[in-house]
N, C-alpha and C positions, 0 to 999 in steps of 0.2 A: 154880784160875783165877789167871790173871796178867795186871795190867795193861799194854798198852804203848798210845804215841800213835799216831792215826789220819798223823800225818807222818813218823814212827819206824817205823810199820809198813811205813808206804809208799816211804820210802827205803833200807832192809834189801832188799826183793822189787826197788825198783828197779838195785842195783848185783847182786844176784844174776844177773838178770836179762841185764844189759852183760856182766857176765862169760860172758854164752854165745854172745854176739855179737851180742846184740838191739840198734838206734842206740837215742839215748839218749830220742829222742821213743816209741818203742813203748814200749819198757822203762820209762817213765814213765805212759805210757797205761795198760799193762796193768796196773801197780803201783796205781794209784787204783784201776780194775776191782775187783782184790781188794781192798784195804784197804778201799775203800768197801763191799762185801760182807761183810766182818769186821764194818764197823763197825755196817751193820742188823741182826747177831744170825743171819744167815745163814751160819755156820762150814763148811758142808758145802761151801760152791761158791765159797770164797774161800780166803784163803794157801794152807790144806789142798791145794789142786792143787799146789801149788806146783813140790812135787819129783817128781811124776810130767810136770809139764811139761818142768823142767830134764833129768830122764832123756830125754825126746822132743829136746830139742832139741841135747841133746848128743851123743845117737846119730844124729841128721839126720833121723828122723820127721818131725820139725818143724824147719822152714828158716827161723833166725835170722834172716836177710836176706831171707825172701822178700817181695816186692812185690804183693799182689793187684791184678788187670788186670779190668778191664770186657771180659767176653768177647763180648758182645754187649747190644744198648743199645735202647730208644726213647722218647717223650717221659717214658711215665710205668712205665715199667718196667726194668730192666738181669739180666744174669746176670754172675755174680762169680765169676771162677776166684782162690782164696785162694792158690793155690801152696804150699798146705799151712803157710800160715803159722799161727803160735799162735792160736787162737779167738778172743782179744779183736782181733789186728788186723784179721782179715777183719772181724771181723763191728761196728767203728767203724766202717773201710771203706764197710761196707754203709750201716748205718745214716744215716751221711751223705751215703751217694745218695740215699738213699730222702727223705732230708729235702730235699736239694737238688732232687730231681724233682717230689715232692707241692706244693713251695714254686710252679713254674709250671703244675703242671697240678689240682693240688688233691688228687691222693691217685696214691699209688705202691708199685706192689710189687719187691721186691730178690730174687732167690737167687742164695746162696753157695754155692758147692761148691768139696769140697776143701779144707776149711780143718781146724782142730786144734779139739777144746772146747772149748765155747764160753763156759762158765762158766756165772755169772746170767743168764738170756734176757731178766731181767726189768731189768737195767741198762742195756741198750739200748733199751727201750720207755722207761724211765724219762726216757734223753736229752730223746727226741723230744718227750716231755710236758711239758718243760720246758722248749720253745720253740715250745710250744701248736700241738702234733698230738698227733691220738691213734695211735697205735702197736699193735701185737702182733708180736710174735716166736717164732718154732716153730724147732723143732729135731728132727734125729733122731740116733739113735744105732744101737752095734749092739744087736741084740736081747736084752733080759735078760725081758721083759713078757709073760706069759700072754695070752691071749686066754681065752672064758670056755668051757669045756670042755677046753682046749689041754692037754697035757702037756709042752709045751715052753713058750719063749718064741718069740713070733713077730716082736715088733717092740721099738724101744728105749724106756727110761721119757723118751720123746720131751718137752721142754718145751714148754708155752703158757704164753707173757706179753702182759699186754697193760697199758697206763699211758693215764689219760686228764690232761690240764691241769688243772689248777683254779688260777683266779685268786686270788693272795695266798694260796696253799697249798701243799701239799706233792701230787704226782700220786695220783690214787686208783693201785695197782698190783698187780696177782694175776701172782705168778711161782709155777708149778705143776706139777712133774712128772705124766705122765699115769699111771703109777702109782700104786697106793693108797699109796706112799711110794717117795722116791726111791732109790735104790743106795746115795746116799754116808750114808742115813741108816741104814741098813743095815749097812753098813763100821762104822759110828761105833759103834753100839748095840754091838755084838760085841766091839770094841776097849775099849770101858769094861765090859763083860763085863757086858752087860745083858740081858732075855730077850727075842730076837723075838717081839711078838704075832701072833697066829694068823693076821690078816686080812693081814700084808704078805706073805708068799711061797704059793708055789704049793710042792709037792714034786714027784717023778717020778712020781706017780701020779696027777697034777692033782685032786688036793686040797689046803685050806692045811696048811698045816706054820710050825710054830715052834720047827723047826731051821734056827738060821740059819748052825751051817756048816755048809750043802749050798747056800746060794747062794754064788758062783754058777753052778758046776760041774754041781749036782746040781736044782737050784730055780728058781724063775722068780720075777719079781713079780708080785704079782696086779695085774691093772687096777686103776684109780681108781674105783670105783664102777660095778664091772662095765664091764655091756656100754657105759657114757656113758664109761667110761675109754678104752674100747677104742677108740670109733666117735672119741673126739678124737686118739690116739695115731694114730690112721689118717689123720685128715686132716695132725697135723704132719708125716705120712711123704708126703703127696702135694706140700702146699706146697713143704717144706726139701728133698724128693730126686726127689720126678719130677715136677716142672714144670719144674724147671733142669735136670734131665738129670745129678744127680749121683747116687751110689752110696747106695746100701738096702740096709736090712736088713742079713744078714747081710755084704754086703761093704764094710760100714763096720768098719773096725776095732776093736780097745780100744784105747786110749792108755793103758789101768792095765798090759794082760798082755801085747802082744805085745811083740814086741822093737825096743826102742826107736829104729832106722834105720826101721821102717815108719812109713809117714804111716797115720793113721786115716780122712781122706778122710770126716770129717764134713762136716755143710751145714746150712743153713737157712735163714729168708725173714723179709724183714720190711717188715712193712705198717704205710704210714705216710697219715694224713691228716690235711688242712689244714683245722682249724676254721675258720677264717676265710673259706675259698674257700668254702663249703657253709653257713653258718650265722653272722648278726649276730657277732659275738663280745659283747657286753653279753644279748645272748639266750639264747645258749649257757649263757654263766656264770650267768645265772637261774634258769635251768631245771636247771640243775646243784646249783646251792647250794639250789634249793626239793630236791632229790631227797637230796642230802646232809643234809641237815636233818629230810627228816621220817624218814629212817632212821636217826637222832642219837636223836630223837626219839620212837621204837616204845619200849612199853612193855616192859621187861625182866624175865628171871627171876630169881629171888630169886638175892642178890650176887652181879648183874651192873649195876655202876656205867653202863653205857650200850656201844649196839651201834657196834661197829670196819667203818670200811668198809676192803678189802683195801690194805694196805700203810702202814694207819697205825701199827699194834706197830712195824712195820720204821723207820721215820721217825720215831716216838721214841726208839727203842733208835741209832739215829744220830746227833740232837740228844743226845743222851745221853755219847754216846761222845765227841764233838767236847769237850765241858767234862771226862769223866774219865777219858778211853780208853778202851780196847779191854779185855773180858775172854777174854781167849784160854783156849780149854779146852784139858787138854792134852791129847786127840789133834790138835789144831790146831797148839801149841808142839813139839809130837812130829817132827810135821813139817816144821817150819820145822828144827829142828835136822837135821835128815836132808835137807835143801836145803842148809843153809849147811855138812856136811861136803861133800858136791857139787861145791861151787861156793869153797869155800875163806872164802867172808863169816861175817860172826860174825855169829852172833843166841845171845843170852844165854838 
């Protein structure tokens, strides 16, 4: 492990980034995206992209300049055509529709299609919760995800996130691949030459396997909890790809293996509401802090200090980082070096 600053990390990823001809406002966007991902303890879906992004956008997959457009619109709804731009601008884009809309009508749904991956799904909810809406965010991808019998993959380890407000706190927030674990944790395991457990893959014969090189050539992920993984992984493919009329399943791309002039023609959705238009806000926040408290409060099993609601590990390990920095593992450093030979930027 190696320390670096959550503003050190964030201005590395952001001239990386200019150099592939991102302006300097995305290139600083997207750059917080990850380093702020870095810095919850979340290694898989932060810098770590980094240079399969810079591979996308230097081949033209992903279009440095593109602009996403409102493809069509109504009070409390839009469709987003990304233009194949990098994952984090469509999907601010979005989420700031969706904040913008839910703000006059009290709750708004966004899909994006066409955009590049998308990262944390859960940093977008997180926005929205921090100017008191609650949020969820889905995504899909292409197919790597059994279904429960399946010998293949049928669908992507698709994300749900969702963030609610809490007054004078940090957002309650569950960011979840629908998988019994995600890809990139999978990639990581392997890379530090650790053993798959049995319950993450599926093999060609649709039973588990903990061989994890045959994913993901040869093996599938298993669902999250079965058939409850399956039936959510199902709805992020109905939200993020056919209600906007963007591409499924398997005609979503990979951003890791094809060749990098392909766009991946990822999508997703995100739903945002206005506490306030539906509910007191002094109410809200009552019935929230009675609800956060008496699950502070449940009695615990032997050395367990007290029960975590979703996203508080991640919001300490971030207050954290801000005073010591960042502990970058090294297949995270790995790849920041194999970005900055890329791109010509140093990273030590």
């Amino acid at each position: 492990m190696s320390v670096i600053s959550i503003a050190e990390l964030q201005r590395i990823v952001r001239e990386m980034l200019i150099s592939c001809g991102m302006s300097p406002l995305n290139a600083e966007e997207t750059s917080r995206a990850l380093a702020t991902t870095d810095a919850m303890g979340v290694f898989t879906h932060g810098t770590k992209l980094l240079a399969g992004y810079i591979r996308k956008l230097q081949g033209g997959g992903y279009v440095a300049s593109a602009v996403p457009r409102i493809e069509r619109e109504g009070p409390g709804w839009a469709i987003i055509d990304s233009q194949s731009s990098l994952g984090q601008v469509g999907s601010l884009f979005a989420i700031r529709q969706a904040i913008e809309k839910a703000r006059k009508v009290g709750i708004a749904y966004v899909g994006l299609k066409n955009t590049g991956h998308i990262g944390a799904a859960g940093y977008y909810a997180a926005m929205a919760a921090r100017e008191g809406f609650i949020a969820m965010v889905t995504g899909n991808d292409i197919p790597s995800v059994a279904a429960p019998g399946s010998r293949k993959a049928v669908l992507g380890s698709n994300p749900l996130a969702y963030a609610v407000p809490v007054t004078n706190g940090d957002p309650i927030l569950l960011d979840i691949a629908t998988a019994a674990v995600a890809g990139g944790k999978v990639y990581a395991a392997i890379q530090r030459g650790e053993t798959i457990p049995s319950t993450w893959l599926i093999g060609p014969d649709g039973h588990p396997t903990s061989d994890g090189k045959l994913y993901p050539q040869h093996a599938s992920l298993a669902p999250m909890a079965g058939h409850k993984g399956y039936g959510f992984g199902l709805w992020c493919e109905i939200l993020s790809a056919i209600l906007p009329g963007g591409e499924m399943t398997w005609k979503v791309g990979s951003w890791i293996f094809d060749e990098p002039s392909l766009p991946s023609k990822h999508n997703a959705s995100f739903i945002v509401i206005d506490v306030a238009a539906i509910s007191p806000t002094n109410e809200f926040d009552d019935r929230l802090r009675m609800l956060i408290n008496e699950i502070h409060s449940a009695p615990t099993a032997d050395g367990v200090d007290h029960l975590l609601l979703p996203g508080e590990r991640e919001w300490t390990s971030y207050r954290r980082s801000l005073v010591e920095g960042i502990n970058l593992p090294n297949d995270v450093r790995e790849q920041l070096r194999r970005a900055a030979d890329m791109t010509g930027i140093q990273f030590a």
